[in-house]
KETIPA-338938 format. One line per 5 residues: number of its first residue (from 1); their letters; for each residue x, y, z of N, C-alpha, C. Coordinates in Angstrom, 3 decimals. Layout:
! residues N
NUM = a = X/Y/Z/X/Y/Z/X/Y/Z  ...
END
This chain:
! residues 205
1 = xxxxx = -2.748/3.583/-8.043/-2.594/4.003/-6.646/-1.650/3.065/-5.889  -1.440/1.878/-6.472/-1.289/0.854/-5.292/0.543/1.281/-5.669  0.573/1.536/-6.766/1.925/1.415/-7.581/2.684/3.066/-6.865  2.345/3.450/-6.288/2.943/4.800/-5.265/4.243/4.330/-4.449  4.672/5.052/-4.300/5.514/4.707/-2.937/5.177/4.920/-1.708
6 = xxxxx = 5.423/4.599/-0.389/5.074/4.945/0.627/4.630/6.291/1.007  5.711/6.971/0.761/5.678/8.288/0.894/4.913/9.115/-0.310  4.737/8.738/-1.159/3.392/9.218/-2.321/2.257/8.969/-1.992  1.917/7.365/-1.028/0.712/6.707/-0.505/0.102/7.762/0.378  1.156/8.132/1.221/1.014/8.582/2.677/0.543/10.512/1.805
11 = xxxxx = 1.128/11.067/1.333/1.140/12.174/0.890/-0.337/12.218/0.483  -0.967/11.805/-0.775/-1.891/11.607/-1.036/-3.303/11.190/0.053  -2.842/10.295/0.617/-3.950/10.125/2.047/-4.209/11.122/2.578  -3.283/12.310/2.739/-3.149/13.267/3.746/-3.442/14.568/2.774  -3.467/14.394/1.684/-4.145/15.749/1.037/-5.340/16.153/1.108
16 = xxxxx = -6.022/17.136/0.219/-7.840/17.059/0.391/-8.421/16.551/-0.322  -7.382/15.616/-1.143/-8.542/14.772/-1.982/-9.050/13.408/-1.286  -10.267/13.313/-2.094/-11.201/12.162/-1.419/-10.668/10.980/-1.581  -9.761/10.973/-2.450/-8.843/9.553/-2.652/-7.679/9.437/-2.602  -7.016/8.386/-2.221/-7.028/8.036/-1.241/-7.702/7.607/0.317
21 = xxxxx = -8.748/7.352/0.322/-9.625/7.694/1.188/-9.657/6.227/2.967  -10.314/6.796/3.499/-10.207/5.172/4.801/-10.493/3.883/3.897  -11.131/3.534/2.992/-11.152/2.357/2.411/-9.848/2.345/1.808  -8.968/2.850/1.236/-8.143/1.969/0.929/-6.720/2.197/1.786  -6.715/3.089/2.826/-5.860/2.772/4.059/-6.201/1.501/4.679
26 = xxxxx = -7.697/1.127/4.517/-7.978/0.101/5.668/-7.178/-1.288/4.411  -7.589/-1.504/3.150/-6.453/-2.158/2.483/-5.062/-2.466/2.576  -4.647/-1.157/2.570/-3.584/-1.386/2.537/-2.665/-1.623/4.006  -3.595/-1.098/5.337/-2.940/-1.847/6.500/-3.516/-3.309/6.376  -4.367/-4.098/5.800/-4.770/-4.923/6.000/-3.524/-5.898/5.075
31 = xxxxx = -3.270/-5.622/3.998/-2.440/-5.868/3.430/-0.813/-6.347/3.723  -0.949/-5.096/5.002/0.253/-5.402/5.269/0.261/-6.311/6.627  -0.563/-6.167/6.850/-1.088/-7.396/8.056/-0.930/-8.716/7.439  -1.496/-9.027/6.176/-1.119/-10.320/5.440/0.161/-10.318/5.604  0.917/-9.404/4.859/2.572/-9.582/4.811/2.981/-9.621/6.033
36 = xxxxx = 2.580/-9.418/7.398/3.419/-9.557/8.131/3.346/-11.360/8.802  2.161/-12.188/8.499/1.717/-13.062/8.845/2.638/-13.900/7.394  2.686/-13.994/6.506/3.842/-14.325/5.451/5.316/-14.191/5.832  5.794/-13.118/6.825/6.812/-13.535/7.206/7.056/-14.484/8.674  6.057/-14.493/9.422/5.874/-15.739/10.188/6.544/-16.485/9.509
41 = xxxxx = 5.719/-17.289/8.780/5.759/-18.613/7.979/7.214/-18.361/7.341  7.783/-17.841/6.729/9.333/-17.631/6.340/10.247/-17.790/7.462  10.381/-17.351/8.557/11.110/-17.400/9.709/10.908/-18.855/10.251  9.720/-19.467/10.151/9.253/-20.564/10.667/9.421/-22.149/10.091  9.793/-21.367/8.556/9.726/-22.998/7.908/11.198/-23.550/7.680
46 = xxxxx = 11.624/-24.540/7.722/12.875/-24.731/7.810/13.286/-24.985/9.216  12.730/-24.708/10.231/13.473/-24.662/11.406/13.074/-25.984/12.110  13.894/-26.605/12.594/13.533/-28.132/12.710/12.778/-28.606/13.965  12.380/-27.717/15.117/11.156/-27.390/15.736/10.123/-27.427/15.145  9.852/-26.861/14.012/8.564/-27.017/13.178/8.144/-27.940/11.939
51 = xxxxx = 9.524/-28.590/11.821/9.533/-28.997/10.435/7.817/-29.915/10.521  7.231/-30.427/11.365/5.960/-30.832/11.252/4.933/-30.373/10.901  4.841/-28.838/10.748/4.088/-27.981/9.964/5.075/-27.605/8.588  5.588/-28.023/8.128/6.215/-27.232/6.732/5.175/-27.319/6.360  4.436/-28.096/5.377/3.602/-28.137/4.705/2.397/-27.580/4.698
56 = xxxxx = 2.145/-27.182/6.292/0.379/-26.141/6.142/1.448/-25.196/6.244  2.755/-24.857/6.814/2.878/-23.455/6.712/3.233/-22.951/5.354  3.722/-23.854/4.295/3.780/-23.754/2.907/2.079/-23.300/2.597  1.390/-23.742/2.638/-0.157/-23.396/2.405/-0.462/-22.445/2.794  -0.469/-21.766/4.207/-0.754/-21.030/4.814/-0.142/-19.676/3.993
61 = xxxxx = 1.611/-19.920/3.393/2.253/-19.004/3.203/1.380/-18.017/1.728  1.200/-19.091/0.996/0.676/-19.253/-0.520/-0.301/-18.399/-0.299  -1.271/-18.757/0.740/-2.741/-17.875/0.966/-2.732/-16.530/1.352  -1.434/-16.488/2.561/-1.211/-14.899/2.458/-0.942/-13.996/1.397  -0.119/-15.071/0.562/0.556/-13.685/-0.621/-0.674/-13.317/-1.553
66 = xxxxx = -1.828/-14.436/-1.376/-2.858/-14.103/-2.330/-3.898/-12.665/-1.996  -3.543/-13.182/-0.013/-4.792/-11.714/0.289/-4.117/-10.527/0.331  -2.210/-10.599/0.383/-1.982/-9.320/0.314/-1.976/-8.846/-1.272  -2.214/-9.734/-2.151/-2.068/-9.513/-3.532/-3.794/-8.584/-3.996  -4.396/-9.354/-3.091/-5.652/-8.708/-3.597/-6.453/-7.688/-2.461
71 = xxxxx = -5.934/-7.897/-1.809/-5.893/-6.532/-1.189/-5.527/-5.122/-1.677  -3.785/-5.168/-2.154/-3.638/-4.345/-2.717/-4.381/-4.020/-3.941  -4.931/-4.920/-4.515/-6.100/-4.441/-5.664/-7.358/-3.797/-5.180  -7.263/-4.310/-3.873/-8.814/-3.638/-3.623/-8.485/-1.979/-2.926  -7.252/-1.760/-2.990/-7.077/-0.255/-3.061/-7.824/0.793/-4.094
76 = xxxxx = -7.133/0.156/-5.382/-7.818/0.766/-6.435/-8.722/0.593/-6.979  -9.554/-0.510/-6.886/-11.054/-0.750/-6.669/-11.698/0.012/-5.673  -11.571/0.392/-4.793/-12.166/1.339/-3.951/-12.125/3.044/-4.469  -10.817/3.334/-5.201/-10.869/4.347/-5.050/-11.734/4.796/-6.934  -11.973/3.377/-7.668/-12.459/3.790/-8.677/-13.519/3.279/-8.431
81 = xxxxx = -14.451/2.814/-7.508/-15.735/3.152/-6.711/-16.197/3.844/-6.239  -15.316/4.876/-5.947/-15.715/6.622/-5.336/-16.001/7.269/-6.403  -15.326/7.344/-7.460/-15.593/8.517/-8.763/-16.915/8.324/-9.049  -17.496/7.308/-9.013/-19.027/7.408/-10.143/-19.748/8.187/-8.639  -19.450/7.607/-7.311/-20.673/8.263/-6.585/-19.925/9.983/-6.657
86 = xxxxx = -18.751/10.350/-6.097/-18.741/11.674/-6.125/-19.409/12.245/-7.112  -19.526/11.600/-8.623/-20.182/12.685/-9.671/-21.526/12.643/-9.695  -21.941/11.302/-9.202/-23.141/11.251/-8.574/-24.172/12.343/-7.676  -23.477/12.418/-6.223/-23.326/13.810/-5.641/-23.675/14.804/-6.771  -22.767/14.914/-7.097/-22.936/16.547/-7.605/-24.086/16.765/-8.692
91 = xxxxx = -24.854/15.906/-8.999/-25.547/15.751/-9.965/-27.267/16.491/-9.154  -27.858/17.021/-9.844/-29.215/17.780/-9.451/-30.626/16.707/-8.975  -30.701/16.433/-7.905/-31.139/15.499/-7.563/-32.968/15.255/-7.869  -33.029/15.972/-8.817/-34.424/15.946/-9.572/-34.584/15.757/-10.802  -33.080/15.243/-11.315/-32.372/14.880/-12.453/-32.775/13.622/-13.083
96 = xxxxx = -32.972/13.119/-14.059/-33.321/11.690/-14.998/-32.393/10.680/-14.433  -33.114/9.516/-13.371/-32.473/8.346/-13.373/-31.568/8.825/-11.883  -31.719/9.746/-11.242/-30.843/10.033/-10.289/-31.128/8.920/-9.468  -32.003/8.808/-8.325/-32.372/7.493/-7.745/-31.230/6.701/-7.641  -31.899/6.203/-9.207/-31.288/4.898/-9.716/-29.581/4.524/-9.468
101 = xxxxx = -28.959/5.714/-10.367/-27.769/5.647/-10.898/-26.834/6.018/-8.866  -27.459/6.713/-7.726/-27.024/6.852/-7.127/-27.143/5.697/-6.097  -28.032/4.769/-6.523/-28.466/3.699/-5.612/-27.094/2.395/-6.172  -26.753/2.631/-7.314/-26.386/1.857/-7.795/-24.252/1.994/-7.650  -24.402/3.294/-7.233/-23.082/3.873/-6.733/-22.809/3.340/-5.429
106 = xxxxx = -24.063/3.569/-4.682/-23.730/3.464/-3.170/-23.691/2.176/-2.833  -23.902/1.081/-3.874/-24.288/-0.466/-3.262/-22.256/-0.746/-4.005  -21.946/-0.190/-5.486/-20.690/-0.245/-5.636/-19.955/0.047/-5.054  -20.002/1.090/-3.920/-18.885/1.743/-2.907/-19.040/1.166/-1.552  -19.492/0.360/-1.526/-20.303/-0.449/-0.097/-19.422/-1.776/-0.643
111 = xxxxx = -19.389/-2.527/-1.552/-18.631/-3.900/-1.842/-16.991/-3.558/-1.565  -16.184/-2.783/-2.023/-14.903/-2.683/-1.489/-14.912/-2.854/-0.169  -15.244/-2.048/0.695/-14.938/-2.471/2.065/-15.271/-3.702/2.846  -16.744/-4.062/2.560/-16.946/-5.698/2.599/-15.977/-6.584/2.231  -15.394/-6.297/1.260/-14.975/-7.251/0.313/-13.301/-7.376/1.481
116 = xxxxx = -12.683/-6.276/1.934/-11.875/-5.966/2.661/-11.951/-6.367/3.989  -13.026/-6.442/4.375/-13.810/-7.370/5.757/-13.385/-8.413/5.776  -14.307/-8.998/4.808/-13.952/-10.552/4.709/-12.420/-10.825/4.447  -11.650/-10.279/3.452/-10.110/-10.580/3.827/-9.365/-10.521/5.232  -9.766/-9.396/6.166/-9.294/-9.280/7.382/-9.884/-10.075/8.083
121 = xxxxx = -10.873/-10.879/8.368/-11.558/-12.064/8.941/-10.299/-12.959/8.475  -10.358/-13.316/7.500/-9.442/-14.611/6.656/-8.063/-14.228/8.080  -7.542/-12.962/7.976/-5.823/-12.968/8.518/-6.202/-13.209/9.576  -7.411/-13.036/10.058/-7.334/-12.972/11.561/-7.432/-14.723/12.141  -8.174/-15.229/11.318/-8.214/-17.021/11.194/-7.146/-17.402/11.183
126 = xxxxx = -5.907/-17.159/10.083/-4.945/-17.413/9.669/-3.878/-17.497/11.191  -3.762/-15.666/11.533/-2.797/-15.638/12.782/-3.365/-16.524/13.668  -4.511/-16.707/13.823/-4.653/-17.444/15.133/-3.622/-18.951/14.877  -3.874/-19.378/13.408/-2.796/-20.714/13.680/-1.736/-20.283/14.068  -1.107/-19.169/13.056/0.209/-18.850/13.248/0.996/-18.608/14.905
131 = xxxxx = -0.006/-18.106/15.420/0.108/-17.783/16.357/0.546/-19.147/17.790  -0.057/-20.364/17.069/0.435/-21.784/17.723/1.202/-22.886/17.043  1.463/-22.551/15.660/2.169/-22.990/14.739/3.823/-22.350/14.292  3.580/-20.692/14.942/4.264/-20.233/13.746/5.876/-20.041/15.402  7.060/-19.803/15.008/8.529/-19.720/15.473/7.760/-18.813/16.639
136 = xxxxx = 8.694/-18.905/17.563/8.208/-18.228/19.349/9.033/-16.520/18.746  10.408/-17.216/17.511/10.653/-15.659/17.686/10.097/-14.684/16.992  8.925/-14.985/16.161/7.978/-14.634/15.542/6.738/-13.789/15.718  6.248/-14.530/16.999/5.270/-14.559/17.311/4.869/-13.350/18.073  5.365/-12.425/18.652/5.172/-10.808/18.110/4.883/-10.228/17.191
141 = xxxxx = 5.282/-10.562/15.993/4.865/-10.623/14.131/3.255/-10.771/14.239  2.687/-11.789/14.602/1.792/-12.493/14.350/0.653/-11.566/15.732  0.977/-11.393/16.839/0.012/-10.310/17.056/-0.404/-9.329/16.986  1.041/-8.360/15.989/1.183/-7.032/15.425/0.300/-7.186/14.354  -0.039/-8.854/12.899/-0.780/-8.710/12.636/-1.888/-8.735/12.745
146 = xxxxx = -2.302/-9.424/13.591/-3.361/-9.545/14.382/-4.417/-8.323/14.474  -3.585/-7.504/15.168/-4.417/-5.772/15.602/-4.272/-5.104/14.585  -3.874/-5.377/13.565/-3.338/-4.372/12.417/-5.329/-4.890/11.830  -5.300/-6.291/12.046/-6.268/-6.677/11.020/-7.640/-6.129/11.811  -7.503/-6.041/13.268/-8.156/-5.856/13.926/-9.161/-4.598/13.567
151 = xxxxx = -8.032/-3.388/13.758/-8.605/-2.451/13.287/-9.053/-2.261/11.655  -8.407/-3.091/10.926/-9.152/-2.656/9.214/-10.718/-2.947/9.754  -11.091/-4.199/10.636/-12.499/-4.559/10.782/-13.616/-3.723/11.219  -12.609/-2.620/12.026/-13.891/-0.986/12.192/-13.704/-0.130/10.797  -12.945/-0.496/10.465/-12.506/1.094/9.420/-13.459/0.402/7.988
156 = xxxxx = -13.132/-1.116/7.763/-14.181/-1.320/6.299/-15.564/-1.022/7.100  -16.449/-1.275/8.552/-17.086/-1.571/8.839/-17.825/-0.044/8.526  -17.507/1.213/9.131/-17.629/2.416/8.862/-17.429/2.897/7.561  -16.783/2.113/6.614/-17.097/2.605/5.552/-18.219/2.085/4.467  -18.283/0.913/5.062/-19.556/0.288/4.685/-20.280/0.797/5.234
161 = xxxxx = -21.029/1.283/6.361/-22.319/2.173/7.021/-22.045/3.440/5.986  -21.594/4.153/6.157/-21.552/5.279/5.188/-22.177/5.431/3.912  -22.245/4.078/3.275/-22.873/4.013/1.986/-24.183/3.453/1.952  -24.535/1.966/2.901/-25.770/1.536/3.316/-26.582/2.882/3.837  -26.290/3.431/4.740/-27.232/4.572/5.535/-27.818/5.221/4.612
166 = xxxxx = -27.582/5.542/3.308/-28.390/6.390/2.183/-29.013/5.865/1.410  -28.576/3.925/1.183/-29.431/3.605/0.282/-31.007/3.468/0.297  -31.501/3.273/-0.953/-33.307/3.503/-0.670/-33.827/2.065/-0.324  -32.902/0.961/-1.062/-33.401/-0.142/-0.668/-33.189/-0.588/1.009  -33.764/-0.530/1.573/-33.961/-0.725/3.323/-32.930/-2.046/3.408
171 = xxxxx = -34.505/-2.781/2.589/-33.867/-4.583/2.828/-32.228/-4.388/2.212  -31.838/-4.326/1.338/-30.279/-4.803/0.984/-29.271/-4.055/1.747  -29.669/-2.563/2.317/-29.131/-1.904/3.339/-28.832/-2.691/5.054  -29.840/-2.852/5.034/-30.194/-3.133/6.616/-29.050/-5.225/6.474  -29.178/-5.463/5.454/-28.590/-7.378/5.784/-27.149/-6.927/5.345
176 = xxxxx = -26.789/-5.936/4.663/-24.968/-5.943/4.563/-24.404/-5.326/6.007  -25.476/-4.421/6.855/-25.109/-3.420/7.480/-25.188/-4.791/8.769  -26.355/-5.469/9.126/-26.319/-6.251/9.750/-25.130/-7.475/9.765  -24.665/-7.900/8.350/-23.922/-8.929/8.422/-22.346/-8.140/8.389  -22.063/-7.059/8.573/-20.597/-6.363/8.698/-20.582/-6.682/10.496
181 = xxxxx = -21.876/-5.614/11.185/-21.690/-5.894/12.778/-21.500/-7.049/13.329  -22.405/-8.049/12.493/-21.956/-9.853/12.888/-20.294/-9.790/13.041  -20.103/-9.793/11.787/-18.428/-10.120/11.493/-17.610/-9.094/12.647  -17.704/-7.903/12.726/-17.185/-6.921/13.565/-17.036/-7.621/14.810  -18.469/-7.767/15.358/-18.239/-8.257/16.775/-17.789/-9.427/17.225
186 = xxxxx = -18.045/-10.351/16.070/-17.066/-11.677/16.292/-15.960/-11.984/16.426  -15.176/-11.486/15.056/-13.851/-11.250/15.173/-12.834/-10.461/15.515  -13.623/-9.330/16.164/-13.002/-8.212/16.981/-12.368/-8.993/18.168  -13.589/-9.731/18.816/-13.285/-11.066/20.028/-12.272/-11.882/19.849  -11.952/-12.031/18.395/-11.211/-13.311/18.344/-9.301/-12.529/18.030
191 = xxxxx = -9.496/-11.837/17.531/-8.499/-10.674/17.656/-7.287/-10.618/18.619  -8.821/-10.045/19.370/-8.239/-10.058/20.784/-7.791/-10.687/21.959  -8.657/-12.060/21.800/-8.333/-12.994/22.283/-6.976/-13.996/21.915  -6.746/-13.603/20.293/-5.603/-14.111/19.850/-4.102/-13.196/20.523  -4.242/-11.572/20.258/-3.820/-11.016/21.026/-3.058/-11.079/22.512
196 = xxxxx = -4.601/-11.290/23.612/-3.761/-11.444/24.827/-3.487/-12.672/25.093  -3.520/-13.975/24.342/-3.124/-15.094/24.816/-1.410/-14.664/24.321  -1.213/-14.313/23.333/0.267/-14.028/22.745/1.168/-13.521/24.094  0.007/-12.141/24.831/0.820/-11.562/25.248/1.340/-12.091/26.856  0.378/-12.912/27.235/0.379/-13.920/28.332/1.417/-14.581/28.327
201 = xxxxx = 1.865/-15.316/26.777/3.208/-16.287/26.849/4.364/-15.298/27.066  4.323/-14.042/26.205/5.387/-13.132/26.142/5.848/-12.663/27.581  5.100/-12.595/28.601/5.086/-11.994/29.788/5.223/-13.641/30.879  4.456/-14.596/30.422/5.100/-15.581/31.817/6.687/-16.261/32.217  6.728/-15.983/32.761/8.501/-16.645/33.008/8.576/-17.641/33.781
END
């Protein structure tokens, strides 16, 4: 999936199949939210205003290419986390082991988007340095990724409820579902707050 082109990505999203699905749009904008916080740090290093950060922005740079690297993996991890529950679904629900085998789908299709959470937390940590570290002519970059990451944090968050809400186990339902809204509402704040401070400098004269 990840290996598409844009326009194959986009085609596919927009057909009636289930895959492609919001988990791995929310990837792959998240993804590109990394990459856009990676070119910060490219525009930024070298320039002799900053040369006092080369070195975390060398670090910083390294860490992005890792979450957009695995991000884009967690495209197709998501979307080969859907197949066992769709056949799941369709299966006669008075069937040998159903329960089981569907409990065990829905906790697998529930970890991609978490797993996608926590990466968009990471960019959103990240821009905030960038955001006081990284080139002034940049730094539009860095709140575009910002909201990009912003929103993956509702879209894994909803796709994680989607799968908790059916499981039978309460307890393991109720502490992923609880610890996504933690993360949601925290870093939604911090987002945003990274956000309009950006847009404060952009606008004072």
């Amino acid at each position: 999936m990840k290996n598409k082109t844009l326009k194959e990505f986009n085609d596919a999203v927009a057909s009636k199949e289930a895959i492609p699905g919001g988990g791995g749009v929310c990837a792959d904008v998240a993804a590109l939210s990394a990459a856009l916080g990676e070119m910060v740090t490219n525009l930024t290093i070298g320039k002799k205003k900053y040369l006092e950060y080369t070195f975390e922005l060398a670090d910083i740079r390294k860490e992005l290419e890792i979450l957009r690297v695995n991000l884009l993996e967690c495209i197709n991890k998501d979307a080969e986390a859907f197949k066992p529950l769709a056949e799941a679904y369709s299966l006669p629900k008075d069937s040998e082991g159903y329960e089981e085998k569907m409990e065990a789908c829905l906790r697998k299709a529930a970890d991609s988007p978490y797993l996608i959470l926590k990466y968009a937390m990471r960019i959103i940590e990240i821009d905030e340095r960038l955001a006081k570290i990284g080139s002034k002519l940049a730094v539009s970059d860095a709140a575009t990724s910002v909201m990009l990451a912003h929103g993956v944090l509702y879209g894994a968050y909803i796709n994680i409820l989607v799968n908790t809400r059916l499981m039978k186990d309460r307890e393991y339902a109720d502490k992923l579902t609880n610890e996504a809204v933690k993360y949601v509402d925290e870093y939604s704040i911090k987002a945003l707050n990274i956000f309009d401070d950006i847009c404060k400098r952009l606008t004072d004269v």
